[in-house]
C-alpha positions in Angstrom: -124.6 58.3 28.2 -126.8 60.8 27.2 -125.1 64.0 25.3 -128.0 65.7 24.5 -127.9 69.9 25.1 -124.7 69.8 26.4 -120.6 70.1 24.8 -117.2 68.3 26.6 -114.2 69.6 25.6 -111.3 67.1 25.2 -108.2 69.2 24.6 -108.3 70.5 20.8 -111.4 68.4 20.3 -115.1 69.7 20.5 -117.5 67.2 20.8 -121.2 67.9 20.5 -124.4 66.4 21.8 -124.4 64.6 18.7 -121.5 62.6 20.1 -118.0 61.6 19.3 -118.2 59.7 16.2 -120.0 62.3 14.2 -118.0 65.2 15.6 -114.7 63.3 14.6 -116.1 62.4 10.7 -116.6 66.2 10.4 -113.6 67.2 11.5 -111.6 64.8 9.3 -113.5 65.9 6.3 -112.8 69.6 6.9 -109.4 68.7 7.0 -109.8 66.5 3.2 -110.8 69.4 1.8 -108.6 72.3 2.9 -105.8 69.4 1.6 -107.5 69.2 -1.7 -107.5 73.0 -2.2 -104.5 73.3 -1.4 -102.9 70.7 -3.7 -104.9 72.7 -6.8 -103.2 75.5 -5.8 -99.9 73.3 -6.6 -101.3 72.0 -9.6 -102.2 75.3 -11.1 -99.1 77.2 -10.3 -96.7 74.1 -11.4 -98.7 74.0 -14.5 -98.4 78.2 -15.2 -94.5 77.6 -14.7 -94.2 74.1 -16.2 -96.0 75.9 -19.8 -93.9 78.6 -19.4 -90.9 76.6 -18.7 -91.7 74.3 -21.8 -92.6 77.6 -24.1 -88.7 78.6 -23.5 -87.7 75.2 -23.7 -89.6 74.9 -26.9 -87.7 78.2 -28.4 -84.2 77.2 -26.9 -85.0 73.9 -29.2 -83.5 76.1 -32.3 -80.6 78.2 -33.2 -81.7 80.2 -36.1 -79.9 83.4 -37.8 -81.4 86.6 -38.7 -81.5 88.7 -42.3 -80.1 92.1 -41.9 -82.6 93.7 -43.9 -85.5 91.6 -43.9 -85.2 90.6 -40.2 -86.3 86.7 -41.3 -85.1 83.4 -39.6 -83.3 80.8 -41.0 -83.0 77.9 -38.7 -79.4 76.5 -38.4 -80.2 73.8 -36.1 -82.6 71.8 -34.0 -81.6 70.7 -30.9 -84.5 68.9 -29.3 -85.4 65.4 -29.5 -88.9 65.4 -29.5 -90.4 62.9 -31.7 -92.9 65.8 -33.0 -92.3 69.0 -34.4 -93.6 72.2 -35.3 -91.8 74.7 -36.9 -93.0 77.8 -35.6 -93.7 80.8 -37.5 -91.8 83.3 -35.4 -88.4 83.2 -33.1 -88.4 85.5 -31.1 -90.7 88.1 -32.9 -88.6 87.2 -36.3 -90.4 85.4 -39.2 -89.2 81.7 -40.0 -88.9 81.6 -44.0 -86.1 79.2 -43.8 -84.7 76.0 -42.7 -81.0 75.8 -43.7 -78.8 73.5 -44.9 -78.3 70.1 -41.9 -80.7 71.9 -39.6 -82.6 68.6 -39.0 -79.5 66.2 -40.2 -79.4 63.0 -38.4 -81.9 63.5 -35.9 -82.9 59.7 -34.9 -86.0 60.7 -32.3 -88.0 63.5 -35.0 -91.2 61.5 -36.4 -93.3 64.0 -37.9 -92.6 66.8 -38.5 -95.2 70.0 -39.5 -93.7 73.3 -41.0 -95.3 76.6 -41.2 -96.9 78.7 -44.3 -94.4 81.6 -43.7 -91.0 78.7 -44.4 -90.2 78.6 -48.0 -86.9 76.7 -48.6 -85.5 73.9 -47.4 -81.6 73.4 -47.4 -79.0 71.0 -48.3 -79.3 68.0 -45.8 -82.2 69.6 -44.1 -83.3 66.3 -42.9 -81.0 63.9 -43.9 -80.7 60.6 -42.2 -83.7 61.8 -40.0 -84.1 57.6 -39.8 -87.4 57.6 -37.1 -89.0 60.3 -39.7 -92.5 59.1 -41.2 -94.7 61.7 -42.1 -93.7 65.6 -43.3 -96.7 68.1 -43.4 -94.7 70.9 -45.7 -96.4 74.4 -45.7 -98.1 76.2 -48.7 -95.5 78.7 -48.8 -92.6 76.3 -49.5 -91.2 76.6 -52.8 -87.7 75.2 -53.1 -86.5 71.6 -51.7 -82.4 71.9 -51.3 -80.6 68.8 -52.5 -80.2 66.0 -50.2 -83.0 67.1 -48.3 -84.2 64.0 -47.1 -82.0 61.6 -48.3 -81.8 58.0 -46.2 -85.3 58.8 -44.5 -86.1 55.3 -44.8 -89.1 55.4 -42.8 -90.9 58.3 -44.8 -94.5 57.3 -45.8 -96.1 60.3 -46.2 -95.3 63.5 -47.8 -97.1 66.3 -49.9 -95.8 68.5 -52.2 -97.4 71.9 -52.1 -99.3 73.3 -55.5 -96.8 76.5 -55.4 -93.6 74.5 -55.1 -91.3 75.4 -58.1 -87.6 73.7 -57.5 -86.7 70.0 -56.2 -82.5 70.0 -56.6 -80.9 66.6 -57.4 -80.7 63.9 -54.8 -83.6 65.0 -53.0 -85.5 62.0 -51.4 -82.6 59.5 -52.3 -83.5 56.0 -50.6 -86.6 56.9 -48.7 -87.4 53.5 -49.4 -90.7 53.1 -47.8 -92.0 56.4 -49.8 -95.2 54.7 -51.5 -97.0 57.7 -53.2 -96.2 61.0 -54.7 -97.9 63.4 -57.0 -95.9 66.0 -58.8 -97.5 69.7 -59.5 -97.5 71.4 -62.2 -95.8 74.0 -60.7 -92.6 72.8 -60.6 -90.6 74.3 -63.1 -87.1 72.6 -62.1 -86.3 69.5 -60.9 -82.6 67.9 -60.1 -81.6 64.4 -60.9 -82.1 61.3 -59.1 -84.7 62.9 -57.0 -86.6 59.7 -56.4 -83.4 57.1 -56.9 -83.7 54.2 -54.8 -87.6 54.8 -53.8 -88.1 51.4 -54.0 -91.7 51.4 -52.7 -93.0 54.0 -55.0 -95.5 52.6 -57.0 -97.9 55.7 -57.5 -96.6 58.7 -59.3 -99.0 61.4 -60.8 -97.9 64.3 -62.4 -99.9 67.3 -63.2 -99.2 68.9 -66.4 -97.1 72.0 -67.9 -93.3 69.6 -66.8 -91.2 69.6 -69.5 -88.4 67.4 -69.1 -88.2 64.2 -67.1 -84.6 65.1 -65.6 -81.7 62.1 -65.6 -81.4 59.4 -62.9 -85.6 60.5 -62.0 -86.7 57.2 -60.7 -83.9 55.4 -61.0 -84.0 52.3 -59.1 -87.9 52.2 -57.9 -88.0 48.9 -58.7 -91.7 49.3 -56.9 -92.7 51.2 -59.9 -95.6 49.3 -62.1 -97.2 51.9 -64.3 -96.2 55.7 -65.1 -98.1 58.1 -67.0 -96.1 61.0 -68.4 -97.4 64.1 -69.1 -98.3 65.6 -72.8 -95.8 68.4 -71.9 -92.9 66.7 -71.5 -90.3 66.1 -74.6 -87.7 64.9 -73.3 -86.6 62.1 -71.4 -83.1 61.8 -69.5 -80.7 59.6 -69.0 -81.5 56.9 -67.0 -84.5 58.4 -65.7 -86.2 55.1 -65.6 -83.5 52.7 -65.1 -84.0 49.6 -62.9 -87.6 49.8 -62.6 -87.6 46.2 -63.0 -91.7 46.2 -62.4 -92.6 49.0 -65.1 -95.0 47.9 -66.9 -97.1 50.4 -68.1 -95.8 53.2 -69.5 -98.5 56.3 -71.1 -96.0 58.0 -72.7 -96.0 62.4 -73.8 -97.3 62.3 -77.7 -94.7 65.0 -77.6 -91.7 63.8 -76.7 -89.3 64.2 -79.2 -85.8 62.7 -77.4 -85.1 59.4 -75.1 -81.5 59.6 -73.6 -79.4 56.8 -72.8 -80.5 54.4 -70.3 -83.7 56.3 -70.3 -85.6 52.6 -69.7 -82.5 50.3 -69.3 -83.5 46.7 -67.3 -87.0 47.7 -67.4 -87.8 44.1 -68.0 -91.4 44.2 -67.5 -91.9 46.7 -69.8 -93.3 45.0 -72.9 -94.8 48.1 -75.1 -94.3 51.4 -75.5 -96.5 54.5 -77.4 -94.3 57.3 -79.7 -96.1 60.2 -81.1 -95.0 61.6 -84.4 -92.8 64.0 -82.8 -90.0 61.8 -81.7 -86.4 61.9 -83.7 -84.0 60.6 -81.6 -84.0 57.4 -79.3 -80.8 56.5 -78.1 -78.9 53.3 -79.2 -79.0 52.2 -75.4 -82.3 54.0 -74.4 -84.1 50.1 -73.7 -80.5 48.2 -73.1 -81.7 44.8 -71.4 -85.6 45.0 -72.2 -86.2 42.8 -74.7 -89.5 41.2 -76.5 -90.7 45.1 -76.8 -93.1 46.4 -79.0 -93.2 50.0 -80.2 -96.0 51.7 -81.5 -95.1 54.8 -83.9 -96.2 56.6 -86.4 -94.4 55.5 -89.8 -91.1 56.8 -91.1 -90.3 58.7 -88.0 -87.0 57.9 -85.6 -89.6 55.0 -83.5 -89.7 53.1 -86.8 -86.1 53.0 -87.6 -85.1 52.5 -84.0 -86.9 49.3 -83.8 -85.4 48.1 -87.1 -82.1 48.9 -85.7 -82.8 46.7 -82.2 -84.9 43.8 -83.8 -88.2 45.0 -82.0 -91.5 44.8 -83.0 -92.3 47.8 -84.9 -96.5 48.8 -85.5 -98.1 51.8 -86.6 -101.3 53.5 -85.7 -102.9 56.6 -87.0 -104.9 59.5 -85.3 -106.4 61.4 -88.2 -106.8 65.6 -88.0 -110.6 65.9 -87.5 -110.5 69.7 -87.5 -108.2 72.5 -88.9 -108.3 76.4 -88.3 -105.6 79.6 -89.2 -105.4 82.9 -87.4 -105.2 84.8 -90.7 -107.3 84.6 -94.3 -105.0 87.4 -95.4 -102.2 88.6 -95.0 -100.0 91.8 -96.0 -96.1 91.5 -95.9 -93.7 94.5 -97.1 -91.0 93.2 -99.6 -87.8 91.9 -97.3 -89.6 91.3 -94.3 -91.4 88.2 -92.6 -94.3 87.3 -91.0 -97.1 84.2 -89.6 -99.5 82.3 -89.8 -100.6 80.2 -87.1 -102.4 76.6 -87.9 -104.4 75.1 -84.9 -105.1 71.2 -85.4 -107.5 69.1 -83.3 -107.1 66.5 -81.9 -103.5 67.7 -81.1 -102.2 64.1 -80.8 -103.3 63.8 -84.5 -100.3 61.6 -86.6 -100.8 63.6 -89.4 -97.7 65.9 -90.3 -99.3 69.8 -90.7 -97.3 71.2 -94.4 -96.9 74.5 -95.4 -96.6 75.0 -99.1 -95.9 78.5 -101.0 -97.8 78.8 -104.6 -95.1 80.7 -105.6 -91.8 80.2 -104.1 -90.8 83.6 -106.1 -93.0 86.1 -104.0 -93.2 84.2 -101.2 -91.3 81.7 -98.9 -92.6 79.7 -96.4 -90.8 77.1 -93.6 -92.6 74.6 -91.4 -93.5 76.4 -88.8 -96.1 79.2 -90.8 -93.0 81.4 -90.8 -93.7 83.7 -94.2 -90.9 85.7 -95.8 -91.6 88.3 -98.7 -88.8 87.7 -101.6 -90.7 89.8 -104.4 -93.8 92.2 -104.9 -97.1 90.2 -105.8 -99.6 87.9 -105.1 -99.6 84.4 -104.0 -101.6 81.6 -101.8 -99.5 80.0 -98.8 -101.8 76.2 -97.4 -101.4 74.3 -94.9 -102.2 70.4 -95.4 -102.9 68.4 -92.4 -104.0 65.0 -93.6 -106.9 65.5 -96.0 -107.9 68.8 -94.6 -106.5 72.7 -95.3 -106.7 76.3 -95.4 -105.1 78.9 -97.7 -104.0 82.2 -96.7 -103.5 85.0 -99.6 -100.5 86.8 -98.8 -100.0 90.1 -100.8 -96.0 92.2 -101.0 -95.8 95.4 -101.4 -93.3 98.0 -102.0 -91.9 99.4 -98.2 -92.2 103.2 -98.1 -87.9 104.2 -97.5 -88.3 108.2 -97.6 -91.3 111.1 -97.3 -90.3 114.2 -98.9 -92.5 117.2 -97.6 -91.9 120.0 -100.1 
């Protein structure tokens, strides 16, 4: 049948003279596409209130108090389960500069988690027994860790310290026992004990320098633990810091430290040497109790020497000779009664030899170990210091303190 010029109308249907077929695919596809627009309009507007709806969600996820002067947030609590997290920066216009004490405690879905510049503390029990928990991005702001903090997180792997953090308090990462790597900054001026106790993968510490003190109980127990290097700032090592690293093997001990507690190293039975600088004058009877076969290098007649007597170890000395020897003063001027000082700078600084001080006449002059001058008489005398086969001499003059001016 022949179509052409001409249009049949079949109720709602138009066919043209191109025929039936063709008038039938157009139709349908007109129909596709005002289906397709309008399922983007669905898509679009769901998404608008789904984002919105999560963005509440998302800020209903915490409980958080307020500072009445400052305004800040504290998170108390987190009540989602997502297995991410980001800690935002505000709540509800309020700046987060807190998480408190169990805010995270025993959440079993959290993962990672990722907290803001603006936080600086972390509670007590922040995120205790967070068990899924693997890797913890902490801001730069955060200063303080709260004890406890993430104790039984047995599947952390990854955490940094930030370079401005200042306080760890005791117990703080307590079992995390897949926690392989940490590295300590120099920043941190105080640190609780048994931080790292029961870390049992740890095998790479680093420290950065300016610590003082290894606290008690450190490492206990990170039997992971093959070599340690401790910093040339540190002189003093606590109790049981080291005990039960049954893998330590290494240890590049401070040329500082002057005091080992008790237990400091007890069953570190791989240990087999260990390095004391002339400053040490006190090792504890039970300071190596259960390592045996150990040398200790020291430097003769100081508390390393007599301590390996006392426990049957091998005992060696080495020597570091003073290659270079400077004071701050040539002269010196000191009225009669009072004191003053000289200060004696010694390269290289973990030189063995002992710096002396020595007064050419005791009667004008006294001096004690440290450079510390005190004027007993008007006169003249030479103070020197001795540091292996080099010195320096400082003429120190007393005179007569004016007591009264009389204006006539």
């Amino acid at each position: 049948m022949d179509f052409v010029g001409k249009k049949l109308f079949d109720g709602e249907r138009i066919f043209n003279a191109k025929g039936r077929k063709e008038m039938q695919t157009d139709r349908k596809f007109i129909s596709y596409f005002k289906l397709l627009r309008w399922m983007l309009a669905v898509c679009v507007l769901a998404f608008v209130v789904w984002g919105e709806g999560s963005r509440a969600l998302a800020l209903e996820d915490f409980s958080y108090t307020t500072d009445e002067d400052s305004g800040d947030a504290t998170i108390t609590k987190y009540n989602g389960s997502a297995t991410s997290v980001t800690v935002p920066d505000t709540l509800d216009g309020h700046k987060v500069v807190a998480i408190g004490s169990d805010a995270f405690k025993g959440n079993t879905s959290l993962q990672t988690v990722t907290i803001g510049n603006n936080v600086t503390s972390l509670g007590s029990y922040a995120f205790q027994s967070c068990s899924n928990l693997k890797t913890v991005n902490l801001g730069s702001g955060v200063t303080s860790l709260g004890s406890y903090a993430f104790r039984y997180c047995k599947n952390l792997e990854s955490i940094v310290l930030p370079k401005g953090i200042k306080t760890i308090k005791s117990f703080a990462f307590v079992d995390c026992t897949k926690l392989a790597a940490i590295e300590i900054p120099k920043s941190l001026t105080s640190v609780g004990e048994s931080v790292f106790s029961g870390c049992s993968s740890l095998e790479n510490v680093t420290f950065e320098e300016d610590i003082t003190s290894i606290p008690a109980n450190f490492m206990q127990g990170c039997s992971g633990l093959k070599e340690i290097t401790i910093p040339d700032t540190v002189t003093s090592i606590g109790s049981s810091a080291f005990l039960g690293c049954s893998n330590l093997a290494t240890v590049n001990m401070s040329f500082r430290v002057k005091t080992v507690n008790m237990y400091a190293f007890r069953d570190c039975s791989s240990l087999k040497e260990i390095k004391f600088g002339k400053y040490i004058n006190s090792i504890n009877t039970y300071a190596f109790y259960n390592v045996s076969d150990l040398t200790i290098y020291g430097v003769k007649d100081t508390a390393a020497e007599s301590f390996a007597a006392s426990k049957g170890f091998t005992f060696e000395t080495y020597t570091i000779p003073a290659t270079s020897l400077e004071i701050d003063k040539a002269e010196l001027l000191l009225l009669k009664g009072r004191t003053g000082s000289v200060t004696a700078t010694v390269l290289p600084e973990n030189t063995t030899d002992f710096v002396v001080w020595s007064s050419k006449d005791d009667s004008v002059v006294k001096v004690d170990d440290n450079g510390e001058m005190s004027a007993v008489e008007l006169g003249s005398t030479r103070v020197v210091v001795t540091v292996g086969t080099l010195d320096k001499t400082c003429n120190v003059t007393v005179v007569q303190p004016v007591e009264e001016i009389q204006i006539s």
